[in-house]
C-alpha distance (Angstrom), angle and dihedral (degrees) to the residues before:
residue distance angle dihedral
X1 . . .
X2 3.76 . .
X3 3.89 112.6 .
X4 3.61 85.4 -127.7
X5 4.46 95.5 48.3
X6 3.77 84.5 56.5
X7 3.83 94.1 68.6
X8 4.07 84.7 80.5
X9 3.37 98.2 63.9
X10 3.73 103.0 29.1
X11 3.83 89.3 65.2
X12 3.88 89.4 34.6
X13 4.19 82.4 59.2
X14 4.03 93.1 39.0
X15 4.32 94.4 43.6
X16 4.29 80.4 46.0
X17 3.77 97.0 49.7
X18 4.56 95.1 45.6
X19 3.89 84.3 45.6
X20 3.61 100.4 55.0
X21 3.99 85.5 42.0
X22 3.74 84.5 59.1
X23 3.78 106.8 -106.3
X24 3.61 123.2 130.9
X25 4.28 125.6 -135.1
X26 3.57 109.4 -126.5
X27 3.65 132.6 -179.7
X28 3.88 127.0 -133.2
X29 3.98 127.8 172.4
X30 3.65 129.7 -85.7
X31 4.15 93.5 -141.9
X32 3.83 107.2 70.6
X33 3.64 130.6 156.3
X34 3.67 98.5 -107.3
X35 3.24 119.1 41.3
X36 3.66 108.9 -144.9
X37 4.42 119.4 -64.8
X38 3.95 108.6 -141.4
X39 3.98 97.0 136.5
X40 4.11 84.1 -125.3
X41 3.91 102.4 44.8
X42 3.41 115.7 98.9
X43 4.24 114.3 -152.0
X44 3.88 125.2 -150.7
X45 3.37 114.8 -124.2
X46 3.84 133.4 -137.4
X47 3.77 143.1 -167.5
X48 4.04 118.3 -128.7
X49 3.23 128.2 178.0
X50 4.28 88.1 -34.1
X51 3.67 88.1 -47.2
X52 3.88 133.0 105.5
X53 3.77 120.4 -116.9
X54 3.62 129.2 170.7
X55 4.25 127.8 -135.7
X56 3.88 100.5 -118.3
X57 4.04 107.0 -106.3
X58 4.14 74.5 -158.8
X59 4.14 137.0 6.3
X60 4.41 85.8 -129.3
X61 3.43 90.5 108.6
X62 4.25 105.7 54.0
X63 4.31 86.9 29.9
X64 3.57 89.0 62.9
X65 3.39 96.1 49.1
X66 3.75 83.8 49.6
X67 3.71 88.6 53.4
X68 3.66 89.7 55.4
X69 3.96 95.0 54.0
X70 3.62 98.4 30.3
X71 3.57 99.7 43.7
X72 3.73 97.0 -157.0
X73 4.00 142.7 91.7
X74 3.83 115.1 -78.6
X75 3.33 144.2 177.1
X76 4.30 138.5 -164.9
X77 3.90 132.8 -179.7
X78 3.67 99.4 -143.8
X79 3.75 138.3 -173.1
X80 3.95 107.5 -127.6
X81 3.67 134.6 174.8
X82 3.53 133.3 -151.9
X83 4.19 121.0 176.7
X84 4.15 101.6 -123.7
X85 3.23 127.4 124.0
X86 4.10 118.6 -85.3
X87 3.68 127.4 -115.1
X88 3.64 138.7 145.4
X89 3.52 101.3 -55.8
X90 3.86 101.5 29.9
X91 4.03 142.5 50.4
X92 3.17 134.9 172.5
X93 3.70 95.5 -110.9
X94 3.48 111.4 52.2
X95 3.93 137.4 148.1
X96 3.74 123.1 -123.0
X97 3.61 131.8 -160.6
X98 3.98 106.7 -146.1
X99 4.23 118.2 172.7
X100 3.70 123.8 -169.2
X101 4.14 108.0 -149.7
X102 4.19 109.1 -166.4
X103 3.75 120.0 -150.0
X104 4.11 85.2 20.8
X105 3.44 145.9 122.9
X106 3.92 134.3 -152.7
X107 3.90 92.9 -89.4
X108 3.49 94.3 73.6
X109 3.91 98.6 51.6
X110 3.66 81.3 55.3
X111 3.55 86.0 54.9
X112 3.87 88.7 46.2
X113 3.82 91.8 46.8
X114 3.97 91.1 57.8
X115 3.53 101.1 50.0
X116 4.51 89.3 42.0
X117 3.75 78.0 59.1
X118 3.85 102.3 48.2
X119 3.79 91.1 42.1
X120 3.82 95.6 43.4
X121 3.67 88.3 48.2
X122 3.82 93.8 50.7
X123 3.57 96.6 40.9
X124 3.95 87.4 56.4
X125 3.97 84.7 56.6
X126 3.81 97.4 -109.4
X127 3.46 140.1 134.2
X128 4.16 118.1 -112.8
X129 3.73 90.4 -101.1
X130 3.77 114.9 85.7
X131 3.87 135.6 -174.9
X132 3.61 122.4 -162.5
X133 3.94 136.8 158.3
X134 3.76 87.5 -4.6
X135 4.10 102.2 -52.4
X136 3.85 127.9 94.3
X137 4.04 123.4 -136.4
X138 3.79 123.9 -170.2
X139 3.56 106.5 -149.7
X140 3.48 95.3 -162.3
X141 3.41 90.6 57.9
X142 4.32 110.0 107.1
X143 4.13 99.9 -109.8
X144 3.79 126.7 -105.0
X145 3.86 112.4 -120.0
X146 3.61 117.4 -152.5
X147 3.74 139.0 178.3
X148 3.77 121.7 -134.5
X149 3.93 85.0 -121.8
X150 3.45 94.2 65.7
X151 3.91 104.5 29.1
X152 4.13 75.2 66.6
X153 3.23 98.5 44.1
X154 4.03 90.7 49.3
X155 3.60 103.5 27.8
X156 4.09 97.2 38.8
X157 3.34 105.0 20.6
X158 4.44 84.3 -121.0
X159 3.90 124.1 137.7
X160 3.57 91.9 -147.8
X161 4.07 79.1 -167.3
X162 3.29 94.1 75.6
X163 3.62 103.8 46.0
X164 3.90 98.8 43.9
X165 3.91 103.7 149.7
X166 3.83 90.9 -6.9
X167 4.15 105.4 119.9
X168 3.80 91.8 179.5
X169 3.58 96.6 45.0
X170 3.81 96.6 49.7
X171 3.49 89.6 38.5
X172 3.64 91.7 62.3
X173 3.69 100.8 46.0
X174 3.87 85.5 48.1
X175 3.90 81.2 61.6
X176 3.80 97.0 39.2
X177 3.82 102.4 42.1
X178 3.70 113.4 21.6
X179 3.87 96.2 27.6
X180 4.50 90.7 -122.8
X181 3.38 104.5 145.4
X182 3.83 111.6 -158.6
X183 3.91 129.2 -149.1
X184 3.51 122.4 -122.8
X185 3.58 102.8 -103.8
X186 3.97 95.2 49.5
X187 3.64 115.6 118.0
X188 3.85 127.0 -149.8
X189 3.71 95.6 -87.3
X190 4.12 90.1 53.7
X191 3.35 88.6 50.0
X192 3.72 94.1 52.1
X193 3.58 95.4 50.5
X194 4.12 97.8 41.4
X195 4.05 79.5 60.6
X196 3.71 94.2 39.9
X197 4.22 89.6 49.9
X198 4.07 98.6 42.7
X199 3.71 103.6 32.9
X200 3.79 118.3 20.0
X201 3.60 106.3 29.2
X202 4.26 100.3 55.9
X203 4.09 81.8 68.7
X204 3.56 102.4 47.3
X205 3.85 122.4 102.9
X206 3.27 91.8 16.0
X207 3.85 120.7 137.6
X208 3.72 85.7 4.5
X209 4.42 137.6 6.0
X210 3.42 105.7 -72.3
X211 4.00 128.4 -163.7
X212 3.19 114.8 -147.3
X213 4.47 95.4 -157.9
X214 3.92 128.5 161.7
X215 3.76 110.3 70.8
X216 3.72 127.6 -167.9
X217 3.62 109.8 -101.2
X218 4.39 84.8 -115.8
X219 4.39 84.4 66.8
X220 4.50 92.0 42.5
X221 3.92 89.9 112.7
X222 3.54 104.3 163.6
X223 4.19 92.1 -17.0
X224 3.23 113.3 112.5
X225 3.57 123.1 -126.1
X226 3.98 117.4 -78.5
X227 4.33 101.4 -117.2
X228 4.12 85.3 -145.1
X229 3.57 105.4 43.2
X230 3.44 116.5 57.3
X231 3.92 120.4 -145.2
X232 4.18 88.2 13.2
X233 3.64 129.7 104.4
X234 3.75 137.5 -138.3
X235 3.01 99.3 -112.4
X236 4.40 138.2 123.8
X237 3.59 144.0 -172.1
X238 3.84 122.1 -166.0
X239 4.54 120.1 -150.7
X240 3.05 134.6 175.4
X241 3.92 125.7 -178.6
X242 3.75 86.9 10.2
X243 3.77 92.9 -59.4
X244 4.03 124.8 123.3
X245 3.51 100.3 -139.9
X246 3.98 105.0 169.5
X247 3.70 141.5 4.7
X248 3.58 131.3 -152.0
X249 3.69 151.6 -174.7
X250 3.94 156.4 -134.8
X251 4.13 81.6 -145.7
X252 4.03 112.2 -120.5
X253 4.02 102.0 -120.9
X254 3.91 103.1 -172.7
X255 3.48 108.4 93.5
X256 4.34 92.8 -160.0
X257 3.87 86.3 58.9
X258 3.82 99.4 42.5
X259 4.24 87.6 48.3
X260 3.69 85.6 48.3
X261 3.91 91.8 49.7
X262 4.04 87.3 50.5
X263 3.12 97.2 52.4
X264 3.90 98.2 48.4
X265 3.72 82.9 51.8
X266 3.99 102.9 49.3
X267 3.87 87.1 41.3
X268 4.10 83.3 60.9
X269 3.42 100.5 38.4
X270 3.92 82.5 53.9
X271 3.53 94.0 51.0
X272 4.26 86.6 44.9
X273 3.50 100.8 38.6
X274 3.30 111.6 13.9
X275 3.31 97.3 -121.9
X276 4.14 140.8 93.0
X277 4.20 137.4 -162.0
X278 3.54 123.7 -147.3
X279 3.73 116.7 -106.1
X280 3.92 124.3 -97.3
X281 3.69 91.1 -108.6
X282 4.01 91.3 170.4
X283 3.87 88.0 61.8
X284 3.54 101.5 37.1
X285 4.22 76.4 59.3
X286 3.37 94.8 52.8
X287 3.55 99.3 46.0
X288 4.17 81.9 55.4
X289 3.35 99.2 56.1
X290 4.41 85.3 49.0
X291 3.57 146.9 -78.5
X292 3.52 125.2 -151.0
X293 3.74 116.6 -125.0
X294 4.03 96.4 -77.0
X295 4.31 137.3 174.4
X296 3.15 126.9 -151.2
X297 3.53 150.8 -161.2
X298 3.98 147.1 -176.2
X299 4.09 118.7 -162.1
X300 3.81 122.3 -164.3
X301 3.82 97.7 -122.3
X302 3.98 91.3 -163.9
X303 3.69 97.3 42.3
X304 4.08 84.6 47.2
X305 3.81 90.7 59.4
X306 3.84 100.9 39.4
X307 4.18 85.9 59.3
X308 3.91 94.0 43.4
X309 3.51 87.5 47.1
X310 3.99 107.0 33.7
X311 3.84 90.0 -129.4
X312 3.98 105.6 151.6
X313 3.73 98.5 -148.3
X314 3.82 132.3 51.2
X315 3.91 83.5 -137.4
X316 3.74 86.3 65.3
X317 3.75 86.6 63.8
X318 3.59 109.8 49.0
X319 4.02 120.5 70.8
X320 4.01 88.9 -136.5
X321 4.16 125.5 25.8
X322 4.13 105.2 -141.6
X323 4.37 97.1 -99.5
């Protein structure tokens, strides 16, 4: 089979296995008001009507409103787009897998995340062993869970303790132990993830899934706060073969902090990029009026497919590469 034929039945297997655990696929629209507010993701803009919308870099923002009035667990494979350069693992056009489970908490979309694998891996006719880029993963293998804190401490040789909030500090044991040298203008958080991208990540997954959970409080986004460990968030990303291939969340529910948390991050993207999005006022509404206790997560479709299929390129996964 051709990496790109197995995308049919790997979501086939994937839309079977959240139905029979009770969720429901749901469809939202690409255009929103807001395009999506990581500090580093860049939106594409469109003209409608006279007025600017945005193509969603995600679907979080009109599924959680749909959480809100539906009440229930849902799921939608969605084209997104985010403006960054391609390469072999990314394009601008991609489709994402993101679930909503209510009443939940971030152990069972790791528990999702192993079986997707298993069945994506078996519906592309493989065994549970994979090799990609170089590195092997047994998928049948149970997963390694690991906190940030000690994915530093082992991978970097950084107490990330010790340097909470401290830019110079970190910044110099970046230099001293893991041999990242930052720029001038980096802040904390681009320090974090230049650390996180050249010496921790290449070793995750492999041998067996690994979730990387734990997050300083500085990387929460729209995680909530974990109750038990002060100054981390709940928050998790799954590799395998060295690849991040989704990220998920214990789903912030205050509305005043998640404004507050937008508006930190607009006012840096500003100051980065020199340019802003308008908030998702429509969600911020919905989480008012009360969201249940919800996880989430978002799956690289693509990047799913490539490893259950070996294909080195994302372009060897989709039917047609954006001209």
């Amino acid at each position: 089979m051709r990496p790109v034929a197995a995308r049919v039945p790997i979501r086939r297997a994937l839309s079977d296995f959240l139905e029979r655990e009770g969720l429901v696929a749901v469809e939202t629209p690409a255009l929103q008001v807001s395009g999506g507010l990581e500090v580093h993701l860049a939106a594409m803009p469109a003209e409608v009507q006279g007025r600017r919308r945005y193509l969603h870099t995600s679907p979080e923002f009109a599924m959680k409103r749909l959480v809100v009035r539906e009440r229930r667990s849902i799921y939608q494979f969605a084209t997104v787009y985010r403006d960054e350069p391609p390469s072999s693992t990314h394009h601008p056009a991609f489709e994402m897998l993101e679930w909503y489970r209510v009443g939940h908490g971030l152990g069972r979309l790791i528990e999702d995340c192993v079986a997707m694998l298993r069945h994506a891996r078996h519906a592309a006719g493989g065994a549970m062993l994979i090799e990609w880029n170089g590195e092997r993963c047994d998928l049948a293998a149970d997963p390694e869970v690991i906190s940030c804190t000690d994915a530093f401490r082992r991978y970097a040789g950084i107490d990330l303790a010790a340097v909470a909030g401290d830019r110079d500090g970190l910044a110099r044991l970046a230099a001293e132990r893991a041999g990242v040298v930052s720029d001038a203008a980096d802040s904390w958080d681009d320090i974090f993830f230049r650390v996180l991208l050249n010496r921790i990540e290449p070793w995750l997954g492999v041998g067996a899934p690994t979730f990387l959970n734990g997050y300083p409080r500085e990387q929460a986004a729209l995680a909530r706060m974990d109750p038990d460990e002060p100054g981390t968030a709940e928050r998790v990303e799954l590799y395998v073969c060295g690849l991040e291939l989704a990220n998920g969340f214990g789903e912030l529910t205050d509305a005043v902090e998640q404004r507050a948390r937008f508006r930190h991050d607009q006012a840096e993207k500003q100051r980065l990029y020199g340019v802003a999005y308008p908030l998702p006022d429509s969600m911020l509404a919905a989480l008012d009026r009360g969201m249940p206790r919800t996880s989430g997560m978002a799956l690289g479709f693509d990047r799913l497919v490539m490893l259950a299929t070996g294909a080195k390129r994302i372009e060897d996964v989709l039917w047609l590469p954006m001209e």
